[in-house]
PASEBA-1860 file (N, C-alpha, C; in nm, 3 decimals):
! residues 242
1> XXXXXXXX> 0.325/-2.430/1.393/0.377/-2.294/1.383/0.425/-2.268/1.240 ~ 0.377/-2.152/1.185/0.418/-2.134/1.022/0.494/-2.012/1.050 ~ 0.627/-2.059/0.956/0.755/-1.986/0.985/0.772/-1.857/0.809 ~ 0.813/-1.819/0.948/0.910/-1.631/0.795/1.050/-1.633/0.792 ~ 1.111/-1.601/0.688/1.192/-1.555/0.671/1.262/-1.398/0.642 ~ 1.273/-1.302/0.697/1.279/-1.121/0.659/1.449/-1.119/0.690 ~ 1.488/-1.111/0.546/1.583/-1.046/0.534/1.627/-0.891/0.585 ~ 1.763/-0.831/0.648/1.774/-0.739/0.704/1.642/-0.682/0.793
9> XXXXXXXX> 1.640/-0.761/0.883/1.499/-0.737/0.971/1.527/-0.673/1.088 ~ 1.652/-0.549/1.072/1.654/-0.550/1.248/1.621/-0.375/1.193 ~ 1.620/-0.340/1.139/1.571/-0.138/1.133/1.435/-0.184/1.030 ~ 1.411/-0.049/1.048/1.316/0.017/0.897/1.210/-0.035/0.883 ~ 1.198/-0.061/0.761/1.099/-0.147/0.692/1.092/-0.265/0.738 ~ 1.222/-0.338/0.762/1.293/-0.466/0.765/1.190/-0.486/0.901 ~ 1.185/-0.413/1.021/1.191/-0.437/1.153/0.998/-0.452/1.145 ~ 0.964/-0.336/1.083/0.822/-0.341/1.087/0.758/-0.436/1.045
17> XXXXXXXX> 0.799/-0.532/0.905/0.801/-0.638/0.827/0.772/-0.770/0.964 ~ 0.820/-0.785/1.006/0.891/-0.846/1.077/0.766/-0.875/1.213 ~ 0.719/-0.754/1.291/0.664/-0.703/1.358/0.488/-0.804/1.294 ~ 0.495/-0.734/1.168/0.383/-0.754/1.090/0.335/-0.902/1.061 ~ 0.455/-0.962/1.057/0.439/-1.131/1.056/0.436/-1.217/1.138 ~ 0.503/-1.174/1.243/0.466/-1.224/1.371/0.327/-1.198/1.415 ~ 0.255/-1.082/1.404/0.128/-1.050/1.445/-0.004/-1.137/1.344 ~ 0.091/-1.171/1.241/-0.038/-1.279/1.145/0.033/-1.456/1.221
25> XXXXXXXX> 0.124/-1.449/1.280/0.076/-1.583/1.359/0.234/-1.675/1.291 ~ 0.293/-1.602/1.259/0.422/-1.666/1.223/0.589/-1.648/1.291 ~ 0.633/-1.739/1.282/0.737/-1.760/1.354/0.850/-1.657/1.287 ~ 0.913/-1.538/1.324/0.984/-1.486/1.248/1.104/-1.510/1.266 ~ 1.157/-1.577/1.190/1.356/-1.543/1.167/1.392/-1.436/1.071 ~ 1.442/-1.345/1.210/1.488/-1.229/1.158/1.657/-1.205/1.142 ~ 1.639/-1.232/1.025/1.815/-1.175/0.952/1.899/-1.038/0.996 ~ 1.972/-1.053/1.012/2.072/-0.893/0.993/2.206/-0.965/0.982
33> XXXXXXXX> 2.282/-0.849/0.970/2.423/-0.858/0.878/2.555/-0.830/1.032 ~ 2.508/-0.736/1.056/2.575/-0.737/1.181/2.584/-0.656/1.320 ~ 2.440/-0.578/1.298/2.418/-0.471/1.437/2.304/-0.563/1.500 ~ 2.377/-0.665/1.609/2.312/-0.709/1.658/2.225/-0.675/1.801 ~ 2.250/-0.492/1.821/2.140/-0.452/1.897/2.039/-0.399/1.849 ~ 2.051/-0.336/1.740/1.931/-0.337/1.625/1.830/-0.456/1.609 ~ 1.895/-0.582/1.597/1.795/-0.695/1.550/1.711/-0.773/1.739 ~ 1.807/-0.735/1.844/1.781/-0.753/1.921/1.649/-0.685/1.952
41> XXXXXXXX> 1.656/-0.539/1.942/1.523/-0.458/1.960/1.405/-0.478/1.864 ~ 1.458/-0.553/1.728/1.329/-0.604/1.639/1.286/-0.738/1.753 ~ 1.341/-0.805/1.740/1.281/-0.963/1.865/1.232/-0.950/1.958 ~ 1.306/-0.807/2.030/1.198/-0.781/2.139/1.069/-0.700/2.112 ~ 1.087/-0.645/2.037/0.940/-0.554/2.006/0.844/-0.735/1.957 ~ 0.818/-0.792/1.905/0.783/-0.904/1.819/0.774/-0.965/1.975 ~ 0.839/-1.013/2.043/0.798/-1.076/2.170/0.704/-1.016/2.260 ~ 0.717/-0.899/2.282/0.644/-0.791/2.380/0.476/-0.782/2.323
49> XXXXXXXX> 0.467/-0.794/2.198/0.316/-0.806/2.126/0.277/-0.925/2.113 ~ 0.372/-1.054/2.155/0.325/-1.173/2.259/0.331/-1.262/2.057 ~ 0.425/-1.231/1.964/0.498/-1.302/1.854/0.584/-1.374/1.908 ~ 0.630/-1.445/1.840/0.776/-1.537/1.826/0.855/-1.501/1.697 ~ 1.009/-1.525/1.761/1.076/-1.523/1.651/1.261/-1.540/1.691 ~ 1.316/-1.544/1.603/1.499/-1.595/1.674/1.553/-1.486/1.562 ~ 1.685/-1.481/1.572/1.738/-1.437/1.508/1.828/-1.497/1.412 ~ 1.922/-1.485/1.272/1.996/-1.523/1.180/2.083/-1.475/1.155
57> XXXXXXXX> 2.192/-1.459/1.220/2.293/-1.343/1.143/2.408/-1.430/1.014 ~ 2.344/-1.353/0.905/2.419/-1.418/0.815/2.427/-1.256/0.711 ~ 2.517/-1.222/0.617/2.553/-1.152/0.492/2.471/-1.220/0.385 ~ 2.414/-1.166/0.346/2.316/-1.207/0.231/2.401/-1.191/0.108 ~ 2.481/-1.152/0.086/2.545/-1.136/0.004/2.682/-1.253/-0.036 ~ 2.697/-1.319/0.118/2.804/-1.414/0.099/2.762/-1.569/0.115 ~ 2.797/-1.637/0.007/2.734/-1.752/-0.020/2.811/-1.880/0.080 ~ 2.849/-1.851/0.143/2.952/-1.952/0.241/2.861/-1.889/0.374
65> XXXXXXXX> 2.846/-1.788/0.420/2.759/-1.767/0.533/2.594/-1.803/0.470 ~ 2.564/-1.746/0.397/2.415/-1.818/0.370/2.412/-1.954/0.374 ~ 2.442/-2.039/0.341/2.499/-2.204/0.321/2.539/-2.209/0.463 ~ 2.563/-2.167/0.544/2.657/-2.287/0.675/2.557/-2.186/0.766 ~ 2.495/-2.063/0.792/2.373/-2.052/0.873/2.229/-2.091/0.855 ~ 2.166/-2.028/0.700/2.056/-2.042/0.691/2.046/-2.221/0.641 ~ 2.144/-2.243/0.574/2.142/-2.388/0.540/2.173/-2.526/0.619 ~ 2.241/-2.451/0.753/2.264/-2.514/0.907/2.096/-2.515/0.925
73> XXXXXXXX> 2.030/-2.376/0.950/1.865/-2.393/1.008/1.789/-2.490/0.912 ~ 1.810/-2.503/0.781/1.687/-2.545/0.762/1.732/-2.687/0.730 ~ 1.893/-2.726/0.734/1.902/-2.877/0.816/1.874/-2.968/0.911 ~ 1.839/-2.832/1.041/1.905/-2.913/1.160/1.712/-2.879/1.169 ~ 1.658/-2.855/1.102/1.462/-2.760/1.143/1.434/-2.839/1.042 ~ 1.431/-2.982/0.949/1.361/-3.052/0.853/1.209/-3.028/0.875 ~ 1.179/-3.069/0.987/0.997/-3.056/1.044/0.977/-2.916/1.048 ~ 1.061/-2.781/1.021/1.017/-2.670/1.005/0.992/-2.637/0.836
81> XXXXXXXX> 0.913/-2.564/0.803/0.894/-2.489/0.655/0.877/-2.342/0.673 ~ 0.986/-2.258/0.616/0.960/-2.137/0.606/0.850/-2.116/0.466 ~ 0.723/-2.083/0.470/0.632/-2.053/0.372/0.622/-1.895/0.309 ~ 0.744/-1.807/0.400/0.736/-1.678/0.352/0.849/-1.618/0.382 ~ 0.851/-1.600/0.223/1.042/-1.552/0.226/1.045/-1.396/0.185 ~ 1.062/-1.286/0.304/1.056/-1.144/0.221/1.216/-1.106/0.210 ~ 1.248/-1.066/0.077/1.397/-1.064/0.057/1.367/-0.882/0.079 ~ 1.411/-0.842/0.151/1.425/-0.720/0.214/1.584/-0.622/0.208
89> XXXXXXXX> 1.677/-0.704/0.246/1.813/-0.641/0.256/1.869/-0.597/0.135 ~ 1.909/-0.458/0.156/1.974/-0.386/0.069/2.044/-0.262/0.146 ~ 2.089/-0.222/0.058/2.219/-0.092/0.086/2.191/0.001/-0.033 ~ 2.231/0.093/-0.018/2.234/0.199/-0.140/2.368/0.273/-0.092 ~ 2.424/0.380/-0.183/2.555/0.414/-0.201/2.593/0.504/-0.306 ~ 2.481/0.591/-0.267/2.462/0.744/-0.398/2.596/0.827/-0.449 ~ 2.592/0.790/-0.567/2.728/0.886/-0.633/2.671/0.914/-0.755 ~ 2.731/0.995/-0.858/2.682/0.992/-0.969/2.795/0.872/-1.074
97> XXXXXXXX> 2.792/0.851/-1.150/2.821/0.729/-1.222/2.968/0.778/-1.288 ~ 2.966/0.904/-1.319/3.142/0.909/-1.364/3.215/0.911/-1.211 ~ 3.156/0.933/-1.133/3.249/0.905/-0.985/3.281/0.817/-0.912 ~ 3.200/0.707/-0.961/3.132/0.562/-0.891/3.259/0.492/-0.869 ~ 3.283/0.441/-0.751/3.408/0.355/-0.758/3.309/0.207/-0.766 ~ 3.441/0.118/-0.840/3.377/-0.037/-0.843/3.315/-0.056/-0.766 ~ 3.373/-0.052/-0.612/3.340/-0.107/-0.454/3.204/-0.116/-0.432 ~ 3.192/0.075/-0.471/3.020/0.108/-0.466/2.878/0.044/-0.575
105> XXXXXXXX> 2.943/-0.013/-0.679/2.890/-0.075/-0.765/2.868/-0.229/-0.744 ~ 3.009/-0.272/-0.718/2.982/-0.429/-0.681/2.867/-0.466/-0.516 ~ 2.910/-0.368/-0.394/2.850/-0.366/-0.308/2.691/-0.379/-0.265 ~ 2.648/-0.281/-0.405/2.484/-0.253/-0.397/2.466/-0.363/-0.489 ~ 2.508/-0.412/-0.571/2.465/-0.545/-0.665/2.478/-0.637/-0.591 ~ 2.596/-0.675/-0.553/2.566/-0.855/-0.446/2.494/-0.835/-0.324 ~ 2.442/-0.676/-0.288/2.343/-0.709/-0.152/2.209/-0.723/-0.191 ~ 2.161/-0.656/-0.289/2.010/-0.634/-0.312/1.988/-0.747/-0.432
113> XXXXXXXX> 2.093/-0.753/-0.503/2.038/-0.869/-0.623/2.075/-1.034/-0.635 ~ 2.242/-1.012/-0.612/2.286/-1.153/-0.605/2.258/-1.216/-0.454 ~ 2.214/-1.109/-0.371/2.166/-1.143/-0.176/2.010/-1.256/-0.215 ~ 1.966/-1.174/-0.339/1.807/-1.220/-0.367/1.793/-1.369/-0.421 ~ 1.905/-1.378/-0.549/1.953/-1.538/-0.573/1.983/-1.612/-0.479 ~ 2.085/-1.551/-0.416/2.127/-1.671/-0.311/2.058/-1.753/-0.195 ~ 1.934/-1.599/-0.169/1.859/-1.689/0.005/1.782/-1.715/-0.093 ~ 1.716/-1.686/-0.194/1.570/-1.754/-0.270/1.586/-1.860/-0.317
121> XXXXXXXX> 1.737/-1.902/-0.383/1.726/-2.013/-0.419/1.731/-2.140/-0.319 ~ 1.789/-2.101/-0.207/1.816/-2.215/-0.056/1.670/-2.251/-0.060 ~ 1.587/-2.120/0.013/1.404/-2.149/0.077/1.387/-2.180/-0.019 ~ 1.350/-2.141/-0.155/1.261/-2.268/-0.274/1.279/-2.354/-0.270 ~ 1.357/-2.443/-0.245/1.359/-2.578/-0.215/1.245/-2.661/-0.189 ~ 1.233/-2.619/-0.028/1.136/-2.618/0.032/0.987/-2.613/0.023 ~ 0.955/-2.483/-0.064/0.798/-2.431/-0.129/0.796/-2.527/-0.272 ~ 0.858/-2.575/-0.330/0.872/-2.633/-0.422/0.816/-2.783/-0.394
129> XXXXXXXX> 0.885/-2.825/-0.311/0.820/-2.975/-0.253/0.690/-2.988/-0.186 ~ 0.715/-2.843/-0.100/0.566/-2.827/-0.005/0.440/-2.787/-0.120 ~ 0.481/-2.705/-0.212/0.378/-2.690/-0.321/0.303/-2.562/-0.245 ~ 0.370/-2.520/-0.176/0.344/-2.394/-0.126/0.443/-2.266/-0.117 ~ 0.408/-2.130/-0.119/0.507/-2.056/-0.064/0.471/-1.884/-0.118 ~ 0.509/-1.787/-0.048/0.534/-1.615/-0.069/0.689/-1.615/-0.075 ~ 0.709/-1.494/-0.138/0.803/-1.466/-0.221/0.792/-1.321/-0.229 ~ 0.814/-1.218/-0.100/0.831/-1.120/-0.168/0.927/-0.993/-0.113
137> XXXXXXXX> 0.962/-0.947/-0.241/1.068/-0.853/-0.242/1.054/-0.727/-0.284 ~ 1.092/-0.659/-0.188/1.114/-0.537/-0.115/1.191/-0.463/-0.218 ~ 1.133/-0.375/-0.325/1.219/-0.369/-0.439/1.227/-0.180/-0.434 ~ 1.215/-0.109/-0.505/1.246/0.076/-0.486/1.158/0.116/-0.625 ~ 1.139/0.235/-0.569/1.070/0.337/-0.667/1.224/0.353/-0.765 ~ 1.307/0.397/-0.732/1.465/0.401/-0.803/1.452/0.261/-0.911 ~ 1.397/0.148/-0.882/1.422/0.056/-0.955/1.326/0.036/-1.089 ~ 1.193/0.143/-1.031/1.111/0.132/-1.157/1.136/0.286/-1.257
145> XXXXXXXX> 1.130/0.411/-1.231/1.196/0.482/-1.270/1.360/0.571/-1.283 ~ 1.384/0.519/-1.184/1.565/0.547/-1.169/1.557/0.650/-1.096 ~ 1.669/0.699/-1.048/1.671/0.832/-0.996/1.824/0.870/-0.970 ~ 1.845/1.009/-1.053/2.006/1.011/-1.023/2.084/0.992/-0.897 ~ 2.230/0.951/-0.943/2.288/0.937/-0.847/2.276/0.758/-0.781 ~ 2.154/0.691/-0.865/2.124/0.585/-0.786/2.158/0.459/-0.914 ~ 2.280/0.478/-1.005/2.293/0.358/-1.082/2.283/0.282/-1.092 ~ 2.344/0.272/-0.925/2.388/0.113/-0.937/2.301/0.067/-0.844
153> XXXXXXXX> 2.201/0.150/-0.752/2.064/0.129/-0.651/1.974/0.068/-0.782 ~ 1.937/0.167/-0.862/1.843/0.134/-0.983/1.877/-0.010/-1.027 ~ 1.979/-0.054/-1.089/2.028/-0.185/-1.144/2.003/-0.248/-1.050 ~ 2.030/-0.271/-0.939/2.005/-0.407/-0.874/1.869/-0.415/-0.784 ~ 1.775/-0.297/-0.825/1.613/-0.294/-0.793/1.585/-0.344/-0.911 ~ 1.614/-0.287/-0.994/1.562/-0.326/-1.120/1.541/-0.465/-1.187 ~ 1.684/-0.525/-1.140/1.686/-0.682/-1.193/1.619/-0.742/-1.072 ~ 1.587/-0.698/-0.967/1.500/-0.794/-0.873/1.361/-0.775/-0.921
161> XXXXXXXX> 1.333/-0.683/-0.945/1.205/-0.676/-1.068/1.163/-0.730/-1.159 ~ 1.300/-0.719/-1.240/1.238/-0.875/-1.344/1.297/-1.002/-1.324 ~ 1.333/-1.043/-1.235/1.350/-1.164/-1.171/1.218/-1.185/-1.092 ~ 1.155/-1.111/-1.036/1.026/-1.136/-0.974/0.941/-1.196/-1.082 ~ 0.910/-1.139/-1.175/0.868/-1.173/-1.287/0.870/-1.282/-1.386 ~ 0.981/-1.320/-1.425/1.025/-1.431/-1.442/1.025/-1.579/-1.316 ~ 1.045/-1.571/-1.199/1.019/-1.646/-1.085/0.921/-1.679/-1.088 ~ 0.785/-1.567/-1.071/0.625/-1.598/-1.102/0.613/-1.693/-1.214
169> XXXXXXXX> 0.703/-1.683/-1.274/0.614/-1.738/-1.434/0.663/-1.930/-1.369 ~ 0.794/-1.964/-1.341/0.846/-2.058/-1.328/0.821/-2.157/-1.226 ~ 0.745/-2.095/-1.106/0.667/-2.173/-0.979/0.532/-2.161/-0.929 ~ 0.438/-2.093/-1.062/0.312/-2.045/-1.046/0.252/-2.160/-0.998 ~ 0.296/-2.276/-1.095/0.219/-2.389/-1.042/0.229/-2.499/-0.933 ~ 0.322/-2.436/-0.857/0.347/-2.513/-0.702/0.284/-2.423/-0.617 ~ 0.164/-2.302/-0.655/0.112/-2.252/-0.555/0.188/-2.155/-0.479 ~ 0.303/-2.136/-0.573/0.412/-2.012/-0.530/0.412/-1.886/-0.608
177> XXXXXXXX> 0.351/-1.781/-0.512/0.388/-1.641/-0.600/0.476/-1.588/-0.527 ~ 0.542/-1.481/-0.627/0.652/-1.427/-0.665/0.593/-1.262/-0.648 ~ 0.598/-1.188/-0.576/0.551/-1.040/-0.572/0.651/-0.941/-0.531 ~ 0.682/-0.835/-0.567/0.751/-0.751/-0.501/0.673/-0.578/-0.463 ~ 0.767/-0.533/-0.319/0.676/-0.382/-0.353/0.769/-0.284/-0.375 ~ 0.775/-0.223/-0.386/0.809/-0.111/-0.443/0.813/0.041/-0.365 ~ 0.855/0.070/-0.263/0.824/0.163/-0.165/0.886/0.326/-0.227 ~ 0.818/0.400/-0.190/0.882/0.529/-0.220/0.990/0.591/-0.083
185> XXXXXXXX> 0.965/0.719/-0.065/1.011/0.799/0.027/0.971/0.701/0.156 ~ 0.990/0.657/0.265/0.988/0.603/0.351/1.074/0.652/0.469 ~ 1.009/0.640/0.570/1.091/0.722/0.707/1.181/0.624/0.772 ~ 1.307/0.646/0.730/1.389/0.529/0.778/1.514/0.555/0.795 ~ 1.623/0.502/0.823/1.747/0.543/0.817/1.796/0.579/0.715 ~ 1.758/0.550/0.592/1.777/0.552/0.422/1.758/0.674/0.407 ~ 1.652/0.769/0.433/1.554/0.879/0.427/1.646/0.949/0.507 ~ 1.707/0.976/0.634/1.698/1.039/0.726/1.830/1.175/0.675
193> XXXXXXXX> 1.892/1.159/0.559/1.897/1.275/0.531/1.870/1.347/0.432 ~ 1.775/1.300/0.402/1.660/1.408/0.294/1.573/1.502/0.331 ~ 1.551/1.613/0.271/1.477/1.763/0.308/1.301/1.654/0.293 ~ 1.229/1.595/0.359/1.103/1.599/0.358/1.011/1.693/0.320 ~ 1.071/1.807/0.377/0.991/1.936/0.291/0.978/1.974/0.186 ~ 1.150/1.949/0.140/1.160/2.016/0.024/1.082/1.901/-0.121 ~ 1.116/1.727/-0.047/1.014/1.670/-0.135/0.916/1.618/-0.110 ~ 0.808/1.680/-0.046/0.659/1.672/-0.038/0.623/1.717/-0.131
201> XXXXXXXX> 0.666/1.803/-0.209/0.591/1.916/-0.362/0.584/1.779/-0.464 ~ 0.681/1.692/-0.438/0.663/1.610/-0.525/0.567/1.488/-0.524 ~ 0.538/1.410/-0.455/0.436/1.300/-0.338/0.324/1.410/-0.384 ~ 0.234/1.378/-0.434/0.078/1.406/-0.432/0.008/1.343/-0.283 ~ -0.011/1.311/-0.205/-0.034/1.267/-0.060/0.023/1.363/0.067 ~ 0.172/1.430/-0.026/0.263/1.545/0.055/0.314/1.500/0.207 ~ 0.379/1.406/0.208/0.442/1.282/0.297/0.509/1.207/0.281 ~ 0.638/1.192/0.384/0.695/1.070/0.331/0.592/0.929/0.431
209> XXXXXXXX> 0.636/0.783/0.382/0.555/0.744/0.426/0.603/0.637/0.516 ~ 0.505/0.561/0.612/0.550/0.478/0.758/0.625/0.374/0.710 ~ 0.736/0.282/0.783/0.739/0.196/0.751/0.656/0.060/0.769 ~ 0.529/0.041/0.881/0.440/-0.005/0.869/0.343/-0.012/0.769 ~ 0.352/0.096/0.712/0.245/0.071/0.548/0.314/-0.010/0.458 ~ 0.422/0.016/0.455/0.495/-0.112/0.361/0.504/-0.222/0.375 ~ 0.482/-0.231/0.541/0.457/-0.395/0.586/0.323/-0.439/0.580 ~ 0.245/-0.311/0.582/0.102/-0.373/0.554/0.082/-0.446/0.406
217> XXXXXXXX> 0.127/-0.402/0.338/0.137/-0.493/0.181/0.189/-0.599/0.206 ~ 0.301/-0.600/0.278/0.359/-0.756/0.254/0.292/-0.830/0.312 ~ 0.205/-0.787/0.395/0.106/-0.975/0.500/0.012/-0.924/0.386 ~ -0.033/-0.874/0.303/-0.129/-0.887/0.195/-0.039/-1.001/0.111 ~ 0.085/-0.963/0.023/0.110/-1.051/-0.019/0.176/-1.213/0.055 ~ 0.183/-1.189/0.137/0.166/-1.331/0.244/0.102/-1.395/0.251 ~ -0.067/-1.317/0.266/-0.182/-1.414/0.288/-0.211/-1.514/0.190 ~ -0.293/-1.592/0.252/-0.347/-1.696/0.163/-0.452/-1.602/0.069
225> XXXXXXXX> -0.507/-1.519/0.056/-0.580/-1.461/0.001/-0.536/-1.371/-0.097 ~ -0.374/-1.383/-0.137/-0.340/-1.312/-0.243/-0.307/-1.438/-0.344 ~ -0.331/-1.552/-0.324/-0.313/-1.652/-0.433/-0.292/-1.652/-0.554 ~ -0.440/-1.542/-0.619/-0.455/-1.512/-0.763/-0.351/-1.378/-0.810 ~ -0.210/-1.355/-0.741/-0.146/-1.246/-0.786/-0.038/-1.307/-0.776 ~ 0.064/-1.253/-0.859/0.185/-1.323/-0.903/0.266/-1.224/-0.973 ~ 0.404/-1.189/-0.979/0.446/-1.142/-1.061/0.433/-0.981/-1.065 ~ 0.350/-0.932/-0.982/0.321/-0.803/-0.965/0.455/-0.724/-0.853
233> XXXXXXXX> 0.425/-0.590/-0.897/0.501/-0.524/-0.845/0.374/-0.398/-0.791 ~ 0.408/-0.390/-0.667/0.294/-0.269/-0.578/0.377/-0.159/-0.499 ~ 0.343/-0.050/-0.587/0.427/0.038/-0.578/0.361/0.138/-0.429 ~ 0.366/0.134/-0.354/0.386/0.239/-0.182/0.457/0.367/-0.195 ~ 0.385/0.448/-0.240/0.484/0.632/-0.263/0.417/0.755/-0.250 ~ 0.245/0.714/-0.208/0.199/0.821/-0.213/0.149/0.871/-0.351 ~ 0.210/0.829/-0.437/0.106/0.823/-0.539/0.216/0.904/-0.650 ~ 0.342/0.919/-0.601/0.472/1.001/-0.676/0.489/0.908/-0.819
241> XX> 0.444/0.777/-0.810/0.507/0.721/-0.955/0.467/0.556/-0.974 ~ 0.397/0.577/-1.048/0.328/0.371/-1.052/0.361/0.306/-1.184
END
């Protein structure tokens, strides 16, 4: 059985992700932080399409729960190898930047960036010895062009961006790539209070888009058949910004 790892896997993207890896034949451990009927209804959807998978509840952000759960599993699971790690979890926390309290600044940085150090560096371990492994992260259109209001969203997309980049360069040759995507407008809880109408003028496609299409990239970058890519970033928006 070849095992996943999907960070914040119980909504959204996270859940479809999730859905998507189990259906290529992998064992999913699905993460969340703490709505554990959310992650419950990801496990069961993933069971019901006749997948496997358990759940993880750990804060990606806190290095004493990453260490004593995910580092409990992949103690007490030696004969297991997670070969696909999608760092997925994040938060956003829109203000404009003279209003920004610390809270909102430190918050979106240790979930989306220092969340990304902490579980990537545990699973490399692992792909490192095995000489195998995926690596990919779930990064924002905000992180490649910015978008107001999203400072401190932008900064910690952004440095998972070039940390992707840099990662690729440093484990290319254990047969480990490093990819991230890049999603636009997406129908999700994130989205759910934005005018769709009012930004379709912008989306050339004139849609926001599934969260299954975003998971369709990631079992691309999963497969064994994305080998020769590394370091890339694949931007999902409809065509708003590449």
């Amino acid at each position: 059985m070849k095992y996943a790892l999907v960070t914040g896997g119980s909504r959204g993207i996270g859940r479809a992700v999730c859905i998507k890896l189990a259906g290529m034949g992998y064992h999913v451990l699905v993460n969340f932080k703490g709505n554990i009927t959310e992650a419950e209804k990801t496990l069961s959807a993933i069971n019901e399409r006749g997948g496997e998978g358990s759940l993880l509840q750990f804060d990606v952000s806190n290095r004493q729960q990453v260490q004593e759960v995910l580092g409990g599993w992949l103690e007490n699971n030696a004969d297991k190898f997670i070969e696909v790690l999608v760092n997925n979890a994040g938060i956003k926390d829109d203000v404009l930047l003279m209003w920004m309290k610390d809270e909102q600044w430190d918050n979106v940085i240790n979930t989306s960036l220092n969340g990304f150090y902490i579980v990537t560096k545990l699973v490399l371990q692992n792909m490192l010895m095995q000489k195998y492994g995926r690596i990919i992260n779930i990064v924002s259109l905000s992180g490649l062009k910015g978008l107001p209001g999203q400072t401190n969203y932008a900064a910690a997309k952004g440095g998972v961006i070039a940390a992707t980049k840099a990662l690729a360069q440093e484990v290319g040759r254990r047969n480990i790539t490093v990819n991230a995507i890049a999603p636009g407008f997406i129908k999700t809880d994130m989205t759910e209070g934005l005018d769709e109408k009012q930004l379709r003028s912008l989306i050339p496609v004139s849609r926001f888009g599934e969260p299954e299409e975003v998971a369709h990239a990631v079992g691309f970058f999963a497969s064994a058949e994305s080998a020769y890519i590394t370091g890339e970033v694949l931007s999902v928006n409809g065509g708003m910004y590449s």
